[in-house]
C-alpha positions as a Markdown table, in Angstrom:
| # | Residue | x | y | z |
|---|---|---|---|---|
| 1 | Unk | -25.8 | 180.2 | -128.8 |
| 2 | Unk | -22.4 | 180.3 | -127.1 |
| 3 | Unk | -21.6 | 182.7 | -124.6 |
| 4 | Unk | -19.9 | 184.4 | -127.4 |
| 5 | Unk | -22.3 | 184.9 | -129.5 |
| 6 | Unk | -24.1 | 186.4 | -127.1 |
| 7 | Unk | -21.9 | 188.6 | -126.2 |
| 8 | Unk | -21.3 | 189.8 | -130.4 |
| 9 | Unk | -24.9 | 189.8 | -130.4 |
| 10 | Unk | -25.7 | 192.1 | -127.7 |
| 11 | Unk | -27.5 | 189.9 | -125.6 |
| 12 | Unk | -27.3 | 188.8 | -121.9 |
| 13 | Unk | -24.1 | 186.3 | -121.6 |
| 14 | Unk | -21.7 | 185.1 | -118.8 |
| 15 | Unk | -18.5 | 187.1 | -118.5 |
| 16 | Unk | -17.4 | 184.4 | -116.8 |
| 17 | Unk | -17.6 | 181.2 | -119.4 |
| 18 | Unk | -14.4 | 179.5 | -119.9 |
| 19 | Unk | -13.8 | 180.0 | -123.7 |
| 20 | Unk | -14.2 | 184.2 | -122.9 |
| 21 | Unk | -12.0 | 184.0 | -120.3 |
| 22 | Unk | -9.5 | 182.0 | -122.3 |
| 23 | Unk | -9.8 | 184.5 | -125.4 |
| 24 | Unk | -8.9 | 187.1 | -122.4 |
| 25 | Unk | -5.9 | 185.6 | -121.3 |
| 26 | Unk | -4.7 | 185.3 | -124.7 |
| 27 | Unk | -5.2 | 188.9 | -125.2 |
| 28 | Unk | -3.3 | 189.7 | -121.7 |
| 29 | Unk | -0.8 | 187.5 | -123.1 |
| 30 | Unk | -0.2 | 189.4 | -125.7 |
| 31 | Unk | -0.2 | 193.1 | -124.2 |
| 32 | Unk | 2.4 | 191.5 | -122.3 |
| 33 | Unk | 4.5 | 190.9 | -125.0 |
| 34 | Unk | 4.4 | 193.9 | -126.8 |
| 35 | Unk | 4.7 | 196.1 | -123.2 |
| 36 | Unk | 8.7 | 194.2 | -123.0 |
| 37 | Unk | 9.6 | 195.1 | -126.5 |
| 38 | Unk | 12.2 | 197.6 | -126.9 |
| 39 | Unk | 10.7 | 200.8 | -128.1 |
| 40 | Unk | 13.0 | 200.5 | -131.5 |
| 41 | Unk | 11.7 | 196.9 | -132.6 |
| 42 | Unk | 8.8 | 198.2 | -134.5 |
| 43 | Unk | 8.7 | 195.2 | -136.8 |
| 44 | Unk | 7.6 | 193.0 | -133.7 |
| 45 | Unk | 5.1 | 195.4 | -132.0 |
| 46 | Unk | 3.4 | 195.3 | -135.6 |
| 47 | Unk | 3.4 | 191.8 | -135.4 |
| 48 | Unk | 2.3 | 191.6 | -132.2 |
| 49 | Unk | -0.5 | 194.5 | -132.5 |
| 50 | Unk | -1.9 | 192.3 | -136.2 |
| 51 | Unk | -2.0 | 188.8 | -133.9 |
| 52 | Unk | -4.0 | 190.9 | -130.9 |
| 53 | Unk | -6.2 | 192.9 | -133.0 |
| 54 | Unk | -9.1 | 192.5 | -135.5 |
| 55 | Unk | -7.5 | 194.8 | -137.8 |
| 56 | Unk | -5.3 | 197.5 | -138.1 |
| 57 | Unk | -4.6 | 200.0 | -140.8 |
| 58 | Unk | -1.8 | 200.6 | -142.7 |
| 59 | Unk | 0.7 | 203.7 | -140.4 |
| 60 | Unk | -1.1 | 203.0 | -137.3 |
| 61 | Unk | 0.4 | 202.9 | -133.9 |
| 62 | Unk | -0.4 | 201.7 | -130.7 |
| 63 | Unk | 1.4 | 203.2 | -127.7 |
| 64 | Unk | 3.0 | 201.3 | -124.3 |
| 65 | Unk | 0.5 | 200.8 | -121.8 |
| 66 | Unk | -2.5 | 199.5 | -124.1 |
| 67 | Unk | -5.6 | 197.4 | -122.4 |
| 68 | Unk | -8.4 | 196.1 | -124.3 |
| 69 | Unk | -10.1 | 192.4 | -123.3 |
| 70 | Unk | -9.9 | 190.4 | -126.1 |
| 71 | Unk | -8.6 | 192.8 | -128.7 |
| 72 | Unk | -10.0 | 190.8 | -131.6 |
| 73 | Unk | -13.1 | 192.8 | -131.6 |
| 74 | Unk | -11.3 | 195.9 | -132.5 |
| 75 | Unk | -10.7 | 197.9 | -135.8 |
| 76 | Unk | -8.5 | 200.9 | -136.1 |
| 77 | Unk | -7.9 | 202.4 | -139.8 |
| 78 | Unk | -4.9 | 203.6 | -141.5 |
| 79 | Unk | -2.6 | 206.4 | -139.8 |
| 80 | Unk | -4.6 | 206.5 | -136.7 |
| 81 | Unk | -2.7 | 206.9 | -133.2 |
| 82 | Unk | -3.4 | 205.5 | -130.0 |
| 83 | Unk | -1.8 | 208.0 | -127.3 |
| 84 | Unk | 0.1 | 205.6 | -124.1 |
| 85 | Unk | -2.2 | 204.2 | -121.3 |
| 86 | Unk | -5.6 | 203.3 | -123.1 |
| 87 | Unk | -8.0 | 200.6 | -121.8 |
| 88 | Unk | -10.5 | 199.6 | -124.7 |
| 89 | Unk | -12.9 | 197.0 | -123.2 |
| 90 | Unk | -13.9 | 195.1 | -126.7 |
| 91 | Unk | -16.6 | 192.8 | -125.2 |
| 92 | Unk | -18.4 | 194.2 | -128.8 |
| 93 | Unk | -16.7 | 195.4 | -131.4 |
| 94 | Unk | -14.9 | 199.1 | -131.5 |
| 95 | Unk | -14.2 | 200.6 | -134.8 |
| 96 | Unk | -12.2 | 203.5 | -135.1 |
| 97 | Unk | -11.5 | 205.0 | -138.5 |
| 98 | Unk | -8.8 | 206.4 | -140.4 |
| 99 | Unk | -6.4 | 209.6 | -139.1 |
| 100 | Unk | -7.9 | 209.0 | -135.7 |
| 101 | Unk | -6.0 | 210.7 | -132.8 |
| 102 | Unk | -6.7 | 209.1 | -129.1 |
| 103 | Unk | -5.1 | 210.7 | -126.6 |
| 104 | Unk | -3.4 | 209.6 | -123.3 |
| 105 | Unk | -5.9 | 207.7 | -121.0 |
| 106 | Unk | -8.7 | 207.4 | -123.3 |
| 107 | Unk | -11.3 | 204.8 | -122.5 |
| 108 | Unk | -13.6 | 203.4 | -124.9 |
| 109 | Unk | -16.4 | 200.6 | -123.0 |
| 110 | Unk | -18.8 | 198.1 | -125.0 |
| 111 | Unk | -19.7 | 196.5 | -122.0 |
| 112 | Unk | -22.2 | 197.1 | -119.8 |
| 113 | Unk | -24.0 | 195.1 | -116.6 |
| 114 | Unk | -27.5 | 195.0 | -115.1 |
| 115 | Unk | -28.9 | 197.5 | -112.4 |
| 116 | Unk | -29.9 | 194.7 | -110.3 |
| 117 | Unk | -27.5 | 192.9 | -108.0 |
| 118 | Unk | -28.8 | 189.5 | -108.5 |
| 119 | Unk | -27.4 | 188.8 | -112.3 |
| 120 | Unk | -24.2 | 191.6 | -111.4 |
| 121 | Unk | -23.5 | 188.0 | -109.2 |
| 122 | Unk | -24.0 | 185.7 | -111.7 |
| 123 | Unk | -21.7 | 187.1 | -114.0 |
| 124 | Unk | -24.6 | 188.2 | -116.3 |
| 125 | Unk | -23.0 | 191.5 | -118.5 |
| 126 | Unk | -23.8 | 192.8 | -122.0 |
| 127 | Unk | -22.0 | 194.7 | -124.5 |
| 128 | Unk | -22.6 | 197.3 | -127.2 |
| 129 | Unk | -20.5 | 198.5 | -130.3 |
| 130 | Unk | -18.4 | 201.6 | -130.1 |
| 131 | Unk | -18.0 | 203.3 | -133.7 |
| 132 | Unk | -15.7 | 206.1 | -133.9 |
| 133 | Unk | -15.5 | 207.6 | -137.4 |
| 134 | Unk | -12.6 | 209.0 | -139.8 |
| 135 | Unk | -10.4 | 212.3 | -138.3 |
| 136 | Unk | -12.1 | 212.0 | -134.8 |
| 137 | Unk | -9.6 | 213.9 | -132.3 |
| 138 | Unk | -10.7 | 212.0 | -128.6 |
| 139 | Unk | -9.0 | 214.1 | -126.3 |
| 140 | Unk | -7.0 | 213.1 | -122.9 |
| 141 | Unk | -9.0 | 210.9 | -121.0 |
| 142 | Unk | -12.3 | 211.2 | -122.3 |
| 143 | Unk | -14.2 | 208.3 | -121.9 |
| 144 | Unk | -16.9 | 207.1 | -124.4 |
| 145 | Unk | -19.2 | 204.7 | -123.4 |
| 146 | Unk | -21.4 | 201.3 | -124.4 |
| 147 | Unk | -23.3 | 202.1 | -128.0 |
| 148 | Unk | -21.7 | 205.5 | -128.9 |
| 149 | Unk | -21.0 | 206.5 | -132.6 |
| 150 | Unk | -19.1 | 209.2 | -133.1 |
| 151 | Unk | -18.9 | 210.7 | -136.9 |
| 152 | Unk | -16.4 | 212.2 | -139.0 |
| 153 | Unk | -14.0 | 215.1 | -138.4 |
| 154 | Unk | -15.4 | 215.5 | -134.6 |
| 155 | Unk | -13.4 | 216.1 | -131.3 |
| 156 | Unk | -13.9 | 215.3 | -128.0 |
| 157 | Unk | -12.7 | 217.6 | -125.5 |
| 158 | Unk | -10.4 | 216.3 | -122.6 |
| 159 | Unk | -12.1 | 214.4 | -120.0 |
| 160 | Unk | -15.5 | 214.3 | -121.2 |
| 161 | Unk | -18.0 | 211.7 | -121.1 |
| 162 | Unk | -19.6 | 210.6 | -124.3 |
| 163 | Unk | -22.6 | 208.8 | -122.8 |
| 164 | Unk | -24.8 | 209.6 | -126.6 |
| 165 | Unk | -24.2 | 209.6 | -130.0 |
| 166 | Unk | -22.3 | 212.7 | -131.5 |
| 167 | Unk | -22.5 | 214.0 | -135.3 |
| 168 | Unk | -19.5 | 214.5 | -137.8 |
| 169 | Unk | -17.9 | 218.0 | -137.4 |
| 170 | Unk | -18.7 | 219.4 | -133.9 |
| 171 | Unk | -16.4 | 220.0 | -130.8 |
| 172 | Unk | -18.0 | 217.8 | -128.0 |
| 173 | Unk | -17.3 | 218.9 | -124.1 |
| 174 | Unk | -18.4 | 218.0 | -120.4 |
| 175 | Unk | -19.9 | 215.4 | -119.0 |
| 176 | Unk | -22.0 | 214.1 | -120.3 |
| 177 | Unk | -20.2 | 215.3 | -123.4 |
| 178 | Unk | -22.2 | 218.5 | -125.1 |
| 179 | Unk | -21.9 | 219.6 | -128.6 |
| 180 | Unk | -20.3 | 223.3 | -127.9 |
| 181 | Unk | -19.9 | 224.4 | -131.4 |
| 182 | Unk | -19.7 | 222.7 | -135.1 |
| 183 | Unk | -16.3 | 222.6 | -136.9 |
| 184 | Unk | -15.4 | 224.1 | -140.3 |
């Protein structure tokens, strides 16, 4: 298997193999380009948003200030927003769905690296889908991390830490993130 496919496959692989490291200067490359477009040129920030990503829904946006690693392992659905300064790290695919709202500074993480020092060395990481479901609300600088889902119609309060698996329809706090109280 290629480094990549180790990666997609959620096993073991080198961070540091040439071919990732070119797909992740492509990406930089391209967040590049769409942070010195003026904000009125939507057309090209389309354009560039459908050459970085793996899809993207009809009515979304991306905001200024956008980070991801390779961007092609990432899915947003139709009339979603994506608030200014997020960092997705998409060493594994993130999926967000439709009418999602991410706030300013949210952080979603795939990937992950060993406890012990010896393999942190070699390079040796891993990586775990995100999903994020339909008419999620991830408030301001919440972070969700490696292997989360996250159903429909939940929000996630400010600044928490989604370290486990919510369901559809609750408000989610704290860190680690708590279910608080289901949603009508």
């Amino acid at each position: 298997m290629t480094e990549r496919e180790k990666m997609l496959a959620g096993l073991p692989y080198n961070g540091m193999d040439p071919d990732l490291l070119a797909e992740r200067y492509r990406a930089r490359a391209l967040i590049l380009r769409m942070d010195a477009l003026v904000p009125e040129d939507e057309a090209a920030r389309r354009a560039a948003l459908e050459a970085l990503l793996g899809g993207i829904g009809a009515g979304t946006m991306v905001m200024p200030g956008f980070r991801c690693d390779y961007g092609s392992n990432i899915r947003i659905g139709a009339a979603s927003y994506v608030n200014f300064n997020c960092v997705f790290l998409d060493c594994a695919p993130i999926t967000l769905g439709d009418h999602c709202q991410v706030a300013p500074a949210v952080q979603i993480y795939t990937a992950t690296h060993p406890l012990e020092a010896a393999p942190r060395r070699a390079g040796i990481e891993s990586a775990h889908p995100v999903t994020v479901g339909n008419n999620v609300w991830l408030g301001g600088g919440c972070i969700v991390l490696p292997g989360v889902t996250i159903g429909d119609d939940t929000v996630v309060g400010a600044g928490a830490v989604v370290n486990r698996d919510l369901p559809s329809g609750v408000l989610a706090v704290g860190n680690p993130a708590r279910v608080v109280r289901k949603l009508a």
